[in-house]
Backbone as CSV, one residue per row, in Angstrom:
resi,resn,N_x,N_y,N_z,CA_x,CA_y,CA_z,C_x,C_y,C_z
1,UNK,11.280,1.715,23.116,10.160,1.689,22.201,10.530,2.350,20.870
2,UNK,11.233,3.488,21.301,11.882,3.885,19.633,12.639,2.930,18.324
3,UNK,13.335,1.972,19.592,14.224,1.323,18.637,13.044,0.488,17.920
4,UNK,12.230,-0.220,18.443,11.235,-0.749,17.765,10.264,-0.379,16.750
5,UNK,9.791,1.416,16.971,8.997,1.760,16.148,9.897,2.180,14.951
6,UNK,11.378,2.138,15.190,12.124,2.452,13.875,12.358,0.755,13.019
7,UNK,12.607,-0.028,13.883,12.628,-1.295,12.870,11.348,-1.493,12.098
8,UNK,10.194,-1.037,12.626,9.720,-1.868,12.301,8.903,-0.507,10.633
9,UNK,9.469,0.526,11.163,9.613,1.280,9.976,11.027,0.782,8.807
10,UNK,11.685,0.662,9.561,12.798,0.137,8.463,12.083,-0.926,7.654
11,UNK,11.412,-1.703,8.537,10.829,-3.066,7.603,9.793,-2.629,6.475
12,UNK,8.973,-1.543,6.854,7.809,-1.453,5.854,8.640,-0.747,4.768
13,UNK,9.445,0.122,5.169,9.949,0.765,3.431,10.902,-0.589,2.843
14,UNK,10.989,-1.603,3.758,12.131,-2.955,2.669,10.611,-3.052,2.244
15,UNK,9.724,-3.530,2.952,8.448,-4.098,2.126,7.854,-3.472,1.245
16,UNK,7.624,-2.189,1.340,7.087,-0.991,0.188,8.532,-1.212,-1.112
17,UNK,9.946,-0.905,-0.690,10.530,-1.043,-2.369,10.539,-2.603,-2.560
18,UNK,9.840,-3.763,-2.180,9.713,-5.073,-2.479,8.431,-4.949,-3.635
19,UNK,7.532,-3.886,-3.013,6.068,-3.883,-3.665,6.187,-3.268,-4.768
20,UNK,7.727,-2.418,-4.855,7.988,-1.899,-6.190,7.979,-2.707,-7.546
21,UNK,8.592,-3.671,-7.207,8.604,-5.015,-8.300,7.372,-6.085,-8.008
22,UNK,7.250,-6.251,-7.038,6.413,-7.229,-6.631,4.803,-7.079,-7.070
23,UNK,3.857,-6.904,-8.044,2.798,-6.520,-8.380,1.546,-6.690,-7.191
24,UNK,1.705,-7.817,-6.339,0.657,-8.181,-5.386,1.368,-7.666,-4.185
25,UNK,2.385,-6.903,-4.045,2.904,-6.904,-2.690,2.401,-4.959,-2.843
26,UNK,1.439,-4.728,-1.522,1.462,-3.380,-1.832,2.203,-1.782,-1.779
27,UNK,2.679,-0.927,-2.130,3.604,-0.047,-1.523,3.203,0.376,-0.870
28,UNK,2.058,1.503,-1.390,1.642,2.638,-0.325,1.401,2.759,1.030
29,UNK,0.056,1.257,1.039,-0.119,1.005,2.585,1.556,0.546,3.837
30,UNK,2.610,0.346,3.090,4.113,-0.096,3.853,4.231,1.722,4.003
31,UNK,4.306,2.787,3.017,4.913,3.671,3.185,4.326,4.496,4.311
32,UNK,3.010,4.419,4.156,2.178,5.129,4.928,2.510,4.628,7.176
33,UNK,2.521,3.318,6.855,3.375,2.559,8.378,4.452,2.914,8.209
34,UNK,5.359,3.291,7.329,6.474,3.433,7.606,6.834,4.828,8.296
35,UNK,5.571,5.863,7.638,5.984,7.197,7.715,5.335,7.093,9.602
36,UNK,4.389,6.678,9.866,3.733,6.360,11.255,5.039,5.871,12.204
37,UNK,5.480,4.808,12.126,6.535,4.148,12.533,7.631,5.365,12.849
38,UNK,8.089,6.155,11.840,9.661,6.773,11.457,8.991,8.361,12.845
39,UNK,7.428,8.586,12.494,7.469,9.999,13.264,7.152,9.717,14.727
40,UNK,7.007,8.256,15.328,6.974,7.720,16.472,8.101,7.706,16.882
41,UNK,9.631,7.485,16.068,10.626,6.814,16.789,12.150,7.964,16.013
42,UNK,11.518,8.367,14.923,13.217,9.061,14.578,12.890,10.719,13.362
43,UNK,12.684,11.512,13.939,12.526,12.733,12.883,13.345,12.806,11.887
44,UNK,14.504,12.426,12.297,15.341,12.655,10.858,14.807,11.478,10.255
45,UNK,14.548,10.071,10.058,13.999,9.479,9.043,12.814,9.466,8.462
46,UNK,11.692,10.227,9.577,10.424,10.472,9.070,10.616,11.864,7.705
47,UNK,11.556,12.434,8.161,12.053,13.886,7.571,12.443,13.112,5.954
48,UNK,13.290,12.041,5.787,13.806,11.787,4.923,12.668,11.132,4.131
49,UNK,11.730,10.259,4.668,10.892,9.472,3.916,9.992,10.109,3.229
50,UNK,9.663,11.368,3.966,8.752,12.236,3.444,8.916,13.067,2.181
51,UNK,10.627,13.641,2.168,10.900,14.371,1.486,11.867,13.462,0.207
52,UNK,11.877,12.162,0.338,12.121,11.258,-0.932,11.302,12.087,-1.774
53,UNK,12.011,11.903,-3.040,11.619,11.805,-4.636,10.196,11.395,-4.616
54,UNK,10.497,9.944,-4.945,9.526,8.647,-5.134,8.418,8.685,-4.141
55,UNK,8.715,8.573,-3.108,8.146,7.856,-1.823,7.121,9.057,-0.870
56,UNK,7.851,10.176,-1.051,7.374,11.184,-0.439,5.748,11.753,-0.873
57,UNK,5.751,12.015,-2.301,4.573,12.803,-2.895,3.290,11.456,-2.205
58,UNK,3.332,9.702,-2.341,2.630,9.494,-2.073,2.137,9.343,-0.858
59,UNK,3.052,9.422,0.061,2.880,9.714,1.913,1.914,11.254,1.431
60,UNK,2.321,11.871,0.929,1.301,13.986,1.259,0.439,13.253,0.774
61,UNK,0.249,13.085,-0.377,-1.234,12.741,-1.050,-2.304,12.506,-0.122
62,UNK,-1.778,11.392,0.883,-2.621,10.911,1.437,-2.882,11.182,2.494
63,UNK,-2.333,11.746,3.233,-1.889,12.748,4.313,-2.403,14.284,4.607
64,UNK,-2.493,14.454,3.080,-3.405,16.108,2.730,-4.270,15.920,2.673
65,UNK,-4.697,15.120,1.652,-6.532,14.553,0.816,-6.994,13.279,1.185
66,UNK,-6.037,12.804,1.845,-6.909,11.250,1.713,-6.988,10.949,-0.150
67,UNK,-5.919,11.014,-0.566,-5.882,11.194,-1.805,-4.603,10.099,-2.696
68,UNK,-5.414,9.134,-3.569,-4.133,8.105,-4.060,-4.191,8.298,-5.570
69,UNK,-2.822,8.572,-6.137,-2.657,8.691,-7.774,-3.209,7.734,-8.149
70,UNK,-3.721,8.505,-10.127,-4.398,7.624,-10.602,-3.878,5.924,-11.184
71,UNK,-2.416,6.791,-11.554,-1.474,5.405,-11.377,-1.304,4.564,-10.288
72,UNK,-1.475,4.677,-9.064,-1.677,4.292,-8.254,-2.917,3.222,-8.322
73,UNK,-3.872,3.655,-8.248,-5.396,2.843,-8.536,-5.343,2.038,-9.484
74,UNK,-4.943,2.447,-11.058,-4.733,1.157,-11.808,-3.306,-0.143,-11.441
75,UNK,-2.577,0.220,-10.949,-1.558,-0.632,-10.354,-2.331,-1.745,-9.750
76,UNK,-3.063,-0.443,-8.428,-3.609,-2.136,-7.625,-4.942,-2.133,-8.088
77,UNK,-5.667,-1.877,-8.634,-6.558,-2.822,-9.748,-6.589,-4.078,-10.337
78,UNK,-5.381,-4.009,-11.480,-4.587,-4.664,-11.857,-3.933,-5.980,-10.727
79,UNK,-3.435,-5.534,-9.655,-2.944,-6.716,-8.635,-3.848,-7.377,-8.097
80,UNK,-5.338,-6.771,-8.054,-6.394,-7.368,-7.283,-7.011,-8.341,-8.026
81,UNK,-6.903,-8.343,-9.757,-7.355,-9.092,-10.469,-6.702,-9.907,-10.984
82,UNK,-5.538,-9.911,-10.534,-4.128,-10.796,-10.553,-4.686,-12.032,-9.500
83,UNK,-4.935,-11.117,-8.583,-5.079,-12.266,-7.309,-6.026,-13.424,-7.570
84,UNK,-7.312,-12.364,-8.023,-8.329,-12.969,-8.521,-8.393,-14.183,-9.540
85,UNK,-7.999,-13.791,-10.398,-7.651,-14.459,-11.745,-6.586,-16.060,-11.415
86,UNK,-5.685,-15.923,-10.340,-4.848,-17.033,-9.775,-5.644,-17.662,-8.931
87,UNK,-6.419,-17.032,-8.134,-7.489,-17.784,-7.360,-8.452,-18.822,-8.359
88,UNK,-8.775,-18.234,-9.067,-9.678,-18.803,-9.854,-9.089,-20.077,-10.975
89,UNK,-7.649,-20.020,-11.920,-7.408,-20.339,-12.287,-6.599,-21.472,-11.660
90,UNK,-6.202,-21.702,-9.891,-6.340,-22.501,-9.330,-6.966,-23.512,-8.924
91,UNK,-8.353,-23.359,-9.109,-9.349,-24.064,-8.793,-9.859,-23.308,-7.215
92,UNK,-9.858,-22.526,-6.941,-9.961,-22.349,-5.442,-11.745,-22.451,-5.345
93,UNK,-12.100,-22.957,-3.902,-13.314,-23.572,-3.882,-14.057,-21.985,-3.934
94,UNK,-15.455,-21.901,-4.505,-16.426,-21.285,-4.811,-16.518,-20.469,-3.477
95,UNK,-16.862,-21.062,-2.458,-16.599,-20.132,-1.231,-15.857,-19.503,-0.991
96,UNK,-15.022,-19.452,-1.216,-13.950,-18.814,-1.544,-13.542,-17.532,-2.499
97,UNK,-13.793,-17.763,-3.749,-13.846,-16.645,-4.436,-14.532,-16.155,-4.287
98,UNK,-16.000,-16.004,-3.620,-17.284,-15.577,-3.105,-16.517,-14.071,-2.234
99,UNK,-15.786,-15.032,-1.202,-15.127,-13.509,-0.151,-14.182,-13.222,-0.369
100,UNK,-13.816,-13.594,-1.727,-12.441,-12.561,-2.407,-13.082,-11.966,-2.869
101,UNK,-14.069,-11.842,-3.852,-15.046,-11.136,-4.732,-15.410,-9.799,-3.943
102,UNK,-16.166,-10.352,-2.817,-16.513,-9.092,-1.711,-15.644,-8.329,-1.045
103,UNK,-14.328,-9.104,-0.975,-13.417,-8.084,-0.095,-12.369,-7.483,-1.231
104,UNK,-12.293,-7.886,-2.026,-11.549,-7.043,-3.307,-12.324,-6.307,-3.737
105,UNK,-13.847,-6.362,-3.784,-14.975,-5.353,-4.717,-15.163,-3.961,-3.390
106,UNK,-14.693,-4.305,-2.544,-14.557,-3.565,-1.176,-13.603,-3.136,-1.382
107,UNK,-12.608,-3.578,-1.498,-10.773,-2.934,-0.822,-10.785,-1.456,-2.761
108,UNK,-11.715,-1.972,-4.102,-11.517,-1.194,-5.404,-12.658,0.064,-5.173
109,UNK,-14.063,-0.296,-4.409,-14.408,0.992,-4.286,-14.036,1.382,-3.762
110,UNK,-13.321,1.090,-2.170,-12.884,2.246,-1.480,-11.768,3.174,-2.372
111,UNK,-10.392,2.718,-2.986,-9.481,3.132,-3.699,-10.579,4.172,-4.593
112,UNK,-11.056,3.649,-5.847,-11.687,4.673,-6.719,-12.156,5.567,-6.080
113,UNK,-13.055,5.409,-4.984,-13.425,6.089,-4.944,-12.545,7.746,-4.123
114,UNK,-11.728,7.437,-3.464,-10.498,8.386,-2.995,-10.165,9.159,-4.055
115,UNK,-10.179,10.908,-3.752,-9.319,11.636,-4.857,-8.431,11.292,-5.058
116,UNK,-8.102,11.684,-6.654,-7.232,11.859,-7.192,-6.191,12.356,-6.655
117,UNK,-4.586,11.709,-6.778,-3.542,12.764,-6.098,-2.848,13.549,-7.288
C-alpha cells in the first residue's frame, strides 16, 4: 500500500508543477494530495515536500489556517473565468453554463472566503 500511496503522490506533485504553467490545471489542491499521499507512504518525502521553498509554505498555510495566499485566489479566479469565458465563447448550451455559473460561484466563495496566508 505504501508503494501506491507514494505513486500516487509522485503523480500529484507532476500534476501540481504541470499547474505551474498550466493556468486551468490546479496546484494547491495536487500539493495538498500529495502531502496526504507522501505522510501515508514515505516521511522522508512528506519531510521534503513540506519543507520545499515553493511548495511547502502553501501545504502550512493550509494545514495551520485553512488558509490560501492572496496570490493564490487571484490565480484561480482568473482560471475559473478562463473556463468560463471558453465555455461561453464556445457556444456551450445554456444549461450548461447555468452549473458552471453555480459551481464556479461556489468553488470562488469558498476560496475568498478562506484566510489569507
Amino acid at each position: 500500500m505504501r508503494y501506491l500511496y507514494a505513486s500516487l503522490g509522485l503523480l500529484c506533485v507532476g500534476l501540481a508543477l504541470l499547474g505551474i504553467a498550466l493556468p486551468l490545471l490546479p496546484t494547491v489542491p495536487f500539493l495538498l494530495l500529495a502531502s496526504f499521499f507522501f505522510a501515508k507512504s514515505s516521511e522522508r518525502m512528506h519531510n521534503w515536500l513540506i519543507s520545499h521553498a515553493i511548495f511547502g509554505p502553501m501545504i502550512l498555510d493550509w494545514r495551520e489556517h485553512g488558509a490560501i495566499r492572496p496570490a493564490a485566489k487571484k490565480a484561480a479566479t482568473a482560471s475559473v473565468a478562463a473556463v468560463f469565458m471558453i465555455s461561453f465563447l464556445f457556444g456551450a448550451p445554456s444549461h450548461v453554463l447555468v452549473i458552471q455559473l453555480v459551481v464556479l460561484g461556489g468553488v470562488m466563495v469558498f476560496i475568498w472566503t478562506r484566510p489569507n496566508g
